[in-house]
C-alpha positions as CSV (number, residue, x, y, z in Angstrom):
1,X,54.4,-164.8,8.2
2,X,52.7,-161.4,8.7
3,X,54.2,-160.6,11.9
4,X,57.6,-161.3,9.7
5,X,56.2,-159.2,6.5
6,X,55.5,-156.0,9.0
7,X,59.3,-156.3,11.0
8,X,60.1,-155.8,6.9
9,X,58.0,-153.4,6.0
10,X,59.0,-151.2,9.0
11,X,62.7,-151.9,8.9
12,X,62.3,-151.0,4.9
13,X,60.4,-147.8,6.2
14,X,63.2,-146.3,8.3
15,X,65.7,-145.5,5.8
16,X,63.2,-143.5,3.8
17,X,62.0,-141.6,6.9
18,X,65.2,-140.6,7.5
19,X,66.2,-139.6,4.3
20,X,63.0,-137.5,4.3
21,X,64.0,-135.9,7.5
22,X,67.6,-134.9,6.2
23,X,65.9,-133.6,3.1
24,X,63.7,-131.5,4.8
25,X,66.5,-130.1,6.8
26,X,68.9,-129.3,3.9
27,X,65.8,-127.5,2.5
28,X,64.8,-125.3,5.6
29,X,68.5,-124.7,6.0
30,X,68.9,-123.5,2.2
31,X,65.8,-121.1,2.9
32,X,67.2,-119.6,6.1
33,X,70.6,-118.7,4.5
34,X,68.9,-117.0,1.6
35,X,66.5,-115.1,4.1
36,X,69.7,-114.2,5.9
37,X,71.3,-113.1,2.5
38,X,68.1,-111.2,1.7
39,X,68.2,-109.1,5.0
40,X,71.2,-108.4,5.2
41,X,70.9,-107.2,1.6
42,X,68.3,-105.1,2.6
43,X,69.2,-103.6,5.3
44,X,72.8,-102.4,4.8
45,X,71.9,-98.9,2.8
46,X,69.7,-98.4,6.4
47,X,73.1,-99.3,8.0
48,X,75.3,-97.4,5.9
49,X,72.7,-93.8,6.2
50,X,72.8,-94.5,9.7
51,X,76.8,-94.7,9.8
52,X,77.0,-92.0,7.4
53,X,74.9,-89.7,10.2
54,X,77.8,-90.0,12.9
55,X,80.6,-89.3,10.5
56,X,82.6,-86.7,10.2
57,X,82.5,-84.2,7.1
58,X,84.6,-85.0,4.8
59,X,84.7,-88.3,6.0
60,X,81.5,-89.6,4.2
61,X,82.9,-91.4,1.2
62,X,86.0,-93.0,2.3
63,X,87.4,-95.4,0.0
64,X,87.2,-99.0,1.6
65,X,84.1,-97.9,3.3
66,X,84.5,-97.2,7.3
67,X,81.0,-98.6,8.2
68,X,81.9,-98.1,12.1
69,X,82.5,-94.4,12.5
70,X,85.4,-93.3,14.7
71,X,85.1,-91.4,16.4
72,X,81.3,-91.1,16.7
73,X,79.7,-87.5,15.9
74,X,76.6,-87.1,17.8
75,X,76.1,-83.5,17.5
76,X,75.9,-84.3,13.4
77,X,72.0,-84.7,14.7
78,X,71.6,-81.1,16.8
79,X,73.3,-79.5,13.8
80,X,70.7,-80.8,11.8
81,X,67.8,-80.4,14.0
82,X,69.2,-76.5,14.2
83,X,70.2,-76.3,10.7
84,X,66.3,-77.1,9.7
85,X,63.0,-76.1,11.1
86,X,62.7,-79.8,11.4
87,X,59.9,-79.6,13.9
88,X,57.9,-77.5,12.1
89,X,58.3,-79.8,9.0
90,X,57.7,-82.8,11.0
91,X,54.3,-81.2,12.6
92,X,53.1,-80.3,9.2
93,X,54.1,-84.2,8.2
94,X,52.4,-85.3,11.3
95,X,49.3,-83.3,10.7
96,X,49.1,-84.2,7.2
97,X,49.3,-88.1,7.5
98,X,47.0,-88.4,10.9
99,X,43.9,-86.6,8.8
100,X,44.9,-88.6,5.5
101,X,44.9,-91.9,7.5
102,X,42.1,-91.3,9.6
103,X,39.7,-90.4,6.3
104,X,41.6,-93.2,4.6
105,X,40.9,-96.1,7.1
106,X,37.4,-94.8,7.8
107,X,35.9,-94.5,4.0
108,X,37.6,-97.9,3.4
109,X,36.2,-99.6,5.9
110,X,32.6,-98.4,5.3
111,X,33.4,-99.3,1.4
112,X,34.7,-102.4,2.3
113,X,31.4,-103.1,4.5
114,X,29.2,-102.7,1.8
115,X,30.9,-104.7,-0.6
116,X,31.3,-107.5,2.0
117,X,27.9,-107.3,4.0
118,X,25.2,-105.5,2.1
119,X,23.3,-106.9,-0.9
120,X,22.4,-104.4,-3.4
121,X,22.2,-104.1,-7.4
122,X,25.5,-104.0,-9.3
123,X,27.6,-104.8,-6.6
124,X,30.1,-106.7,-8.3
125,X,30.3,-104.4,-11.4
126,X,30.8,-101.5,-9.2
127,X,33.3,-103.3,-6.9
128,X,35.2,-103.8,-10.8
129,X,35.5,-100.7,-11.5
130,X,36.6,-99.8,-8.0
131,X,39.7,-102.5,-8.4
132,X,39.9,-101.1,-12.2
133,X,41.4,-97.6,-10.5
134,X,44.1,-99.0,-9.4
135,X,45.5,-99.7,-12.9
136,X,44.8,-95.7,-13.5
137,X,48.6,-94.1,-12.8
138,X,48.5,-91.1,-10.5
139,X,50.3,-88.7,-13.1
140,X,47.3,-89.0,-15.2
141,X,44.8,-87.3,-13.0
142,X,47.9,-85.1,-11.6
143,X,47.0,-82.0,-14.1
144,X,42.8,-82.3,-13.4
145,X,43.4,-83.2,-9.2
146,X,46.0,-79.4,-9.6
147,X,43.0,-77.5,-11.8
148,X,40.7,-78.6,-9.2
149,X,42.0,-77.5,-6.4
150,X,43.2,-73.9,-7.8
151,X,40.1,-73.3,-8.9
152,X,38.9,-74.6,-5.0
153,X,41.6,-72.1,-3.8
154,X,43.4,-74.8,-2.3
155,X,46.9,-74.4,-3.3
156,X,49.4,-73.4,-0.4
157,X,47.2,-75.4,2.1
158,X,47.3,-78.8,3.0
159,X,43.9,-79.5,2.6
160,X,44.4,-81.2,-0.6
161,X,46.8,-84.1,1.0
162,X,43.9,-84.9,3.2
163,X,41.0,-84.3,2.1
164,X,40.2,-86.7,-0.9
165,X,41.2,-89.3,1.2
166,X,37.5,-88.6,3.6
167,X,36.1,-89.4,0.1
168,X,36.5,-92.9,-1.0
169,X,39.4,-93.5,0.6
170,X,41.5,-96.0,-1.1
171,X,41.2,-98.6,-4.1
172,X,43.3,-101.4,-2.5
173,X,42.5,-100.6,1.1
174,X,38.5,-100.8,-0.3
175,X,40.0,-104.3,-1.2
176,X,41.8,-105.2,1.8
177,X,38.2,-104.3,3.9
178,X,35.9,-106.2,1.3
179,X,38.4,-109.9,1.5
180,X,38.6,-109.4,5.5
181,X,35.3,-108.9,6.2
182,X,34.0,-111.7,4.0
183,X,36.0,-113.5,6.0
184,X,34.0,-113.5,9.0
185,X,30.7,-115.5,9.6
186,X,27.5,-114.3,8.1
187,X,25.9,-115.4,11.2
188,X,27.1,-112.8,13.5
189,X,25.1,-110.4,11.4
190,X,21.6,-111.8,11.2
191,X,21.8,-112.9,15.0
192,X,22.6,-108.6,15.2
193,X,19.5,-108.0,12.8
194,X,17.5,-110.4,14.8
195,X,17.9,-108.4,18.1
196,X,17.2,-105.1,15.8
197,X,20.6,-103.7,14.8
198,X,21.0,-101.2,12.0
199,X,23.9,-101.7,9.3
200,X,25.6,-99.0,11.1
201,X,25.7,-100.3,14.3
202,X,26.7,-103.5,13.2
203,X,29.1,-102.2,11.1
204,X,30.5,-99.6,13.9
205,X,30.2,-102.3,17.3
206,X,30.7,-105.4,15.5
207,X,32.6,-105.7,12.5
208,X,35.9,-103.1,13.8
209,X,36.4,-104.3,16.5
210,X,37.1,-107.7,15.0
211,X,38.7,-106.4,12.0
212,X,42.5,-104.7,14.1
213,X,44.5,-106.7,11.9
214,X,43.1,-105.1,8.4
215,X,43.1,-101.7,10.2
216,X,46.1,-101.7,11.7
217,X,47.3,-103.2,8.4
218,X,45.8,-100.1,6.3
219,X,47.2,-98.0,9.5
220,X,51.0,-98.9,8.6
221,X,50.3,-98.4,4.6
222,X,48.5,-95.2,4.8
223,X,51.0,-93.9,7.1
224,X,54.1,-94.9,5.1
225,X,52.5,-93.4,2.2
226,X,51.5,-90.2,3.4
227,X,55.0,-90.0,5.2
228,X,56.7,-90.8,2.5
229,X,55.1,-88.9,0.3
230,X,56.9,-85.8,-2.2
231,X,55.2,-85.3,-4.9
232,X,52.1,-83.9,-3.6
233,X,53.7,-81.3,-1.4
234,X,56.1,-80.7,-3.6
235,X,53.2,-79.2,-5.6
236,X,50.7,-78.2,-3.5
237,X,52.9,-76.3,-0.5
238,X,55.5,-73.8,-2.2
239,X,56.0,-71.9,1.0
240,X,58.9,-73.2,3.1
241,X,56.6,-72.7,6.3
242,X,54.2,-75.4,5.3
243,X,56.5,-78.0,3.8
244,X,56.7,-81.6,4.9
245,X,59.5,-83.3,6.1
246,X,60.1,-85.3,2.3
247,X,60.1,-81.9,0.5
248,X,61.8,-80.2,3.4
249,X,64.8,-82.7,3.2
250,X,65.5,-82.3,-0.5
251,X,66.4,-78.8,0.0
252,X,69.8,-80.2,1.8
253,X,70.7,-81.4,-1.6
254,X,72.8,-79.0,-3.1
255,X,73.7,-78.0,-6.0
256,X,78.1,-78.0,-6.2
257,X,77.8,-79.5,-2.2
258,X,76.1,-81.4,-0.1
259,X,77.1,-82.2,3.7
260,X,75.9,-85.6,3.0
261,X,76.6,-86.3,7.1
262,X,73.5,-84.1,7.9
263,X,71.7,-85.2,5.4
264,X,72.2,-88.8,6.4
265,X,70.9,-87.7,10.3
266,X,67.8,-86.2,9.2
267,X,66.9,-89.0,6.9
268,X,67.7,-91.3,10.0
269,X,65.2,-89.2,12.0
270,X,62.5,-89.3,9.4
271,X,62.2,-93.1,9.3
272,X,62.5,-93.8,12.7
273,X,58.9,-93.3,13.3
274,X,57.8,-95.3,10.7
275,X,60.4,-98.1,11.6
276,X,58.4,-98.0,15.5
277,X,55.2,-97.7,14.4
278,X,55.8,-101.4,11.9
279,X,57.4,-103.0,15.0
280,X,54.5,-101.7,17.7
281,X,52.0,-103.0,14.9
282,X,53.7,-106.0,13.3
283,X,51.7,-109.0,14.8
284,X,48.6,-107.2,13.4
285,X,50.1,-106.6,10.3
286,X,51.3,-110.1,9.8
287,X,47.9,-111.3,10.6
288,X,46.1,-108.7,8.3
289,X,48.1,-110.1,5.3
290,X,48.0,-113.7,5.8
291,X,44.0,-113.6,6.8
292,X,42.8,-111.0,3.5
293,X,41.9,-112.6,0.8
294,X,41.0,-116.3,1.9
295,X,37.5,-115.6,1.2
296,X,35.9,-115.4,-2.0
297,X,32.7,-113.8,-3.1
């Protein structure tokens, strides 16, 4: 009778097994259409600045929309290149975000470090009030950072893009640090103080090298943002010289016209880099994500 009661239960079994598999596949095929729907959603302005670059003027806002040029203007891109001083824009950019990231990535880390590794007094209340920045809007210290740095002498030079960022780096990458590294075993360290490493050279030969998701992960942020950035330029670099490429491109904007098919090209130059740089870094950048913030205190 069991033998007969198992056949039963097993027969009984299959159905819902395979009702279970068919909902399951409904449900991943639900999720990949609205992924699909999602991309494509997202990237068809990219699509349409990038068509926009190869058409002809004039040609710009043609009513249905012509999303494959014809014919294809290439030299819409050396206009533009000799229209602007775009390398000198693009090597102020460059210079700008390399010394910003580099000062960014470094204080973080060593924030993050101490947060994660050391043991001192007030350690959590002063981690508190380094997450409670974050809710502190940039305009409001805009008027004290500009006093500052006139009265530093400052203005008209890029040092104050750059330098702050050598100081303290950043609130959320100070976060990003602190989850990542509690997420690696406490034993690596005292097996390092027991054959007489320092903090620093623990922190230096052991924790970055195992830490190239988080840092390339602040890497891609840091660079987006100081790429991106206008505001700061816009007010700290007047002269046309020493503008960045996010100021520099505004000035194509103008007033009664705008040859929208040059303005499209440089803006499809600009985010190339920052398109290459995601792609060359993405598996650490996936990884950084999905590994911060397992750990807790």
């Amino acid at each position: 009778m069991s033998d007969v009661a198992s056949v039963r239960t097993i027969a009984a079994s299959r159905p819902a097994a395979r009702t279970t598999a068919v909902v399951d596949t409904v449900a991943r095929v639900i999720v990949y259409i609205l992924l699909v729907t999602f991309g494509i959603t997202f990237v068809l302005p990219y699509f349409w600045m990038v068509s926009t670059s190869f058409k002809q003027t004039g040609y710009e806002f043609q009513y249905p929309p012509v999303w494959i040029p014809n014919p294809f203007v290439w030299r819409n891109y050396v206009d533009t290149w000799n229209l602007l001083p775009f390398a000198m824009w693009a090597w102020n950019t460059i210079v700008i975000v390399v010394l910003s990231m580099a000062g960014s990535i470094l204080t973080s880390s060593m924030a993050g470090f101490g947060f994660a590794r050391l043991r001192f007094p007030g350690r959590g209340v002063l981690f508190t009030v380094v997450l409670s920045t974050m809710m502190l809007p940039s305009i409001v210290t805009l008027i004290p950072k500009f006093i500052l740095f006139t009265n530093l002498g400052w203005v008209n030079t890029n040092l104050p893009l750059w330098v702050p960022s050598w100081f303290g780096g950043d609130a959320f990458f100070i976060f990003l640090c602190r989850q990542f590294f509690l997420t690696i075993p406490h034993e690596l360290d005292e097996a390092a103080r027991i054959d007489g490493a320092s903090s620093w050279r623990i922190y230096l030969q052991l924790m970055l090298p195992l830490s190239k998701p988080v840092l390339a992960t602040m890497a891609i942020f840091a660079f987006q943002g100081g790429w991106n950035d206008f505001l700061g330029p816009l007010i700290y670099l007047p002269d046309r010289e020493k503008m960045t490429l996010a100021v520099g491109l505004n000035t194509m904007l103008g007033m009664y016209q705008t040859n929208w098919n040059y303005l499209m090209a440089a803006s499809t130059m600009m985010t190339l880099p920052v398109i290459i740089i995601f792609f060359l870094a993405q598996r650490q950048f996936i990884r950084g994500i999905t590994t911060t913030g397992l750990a807790g205190r």
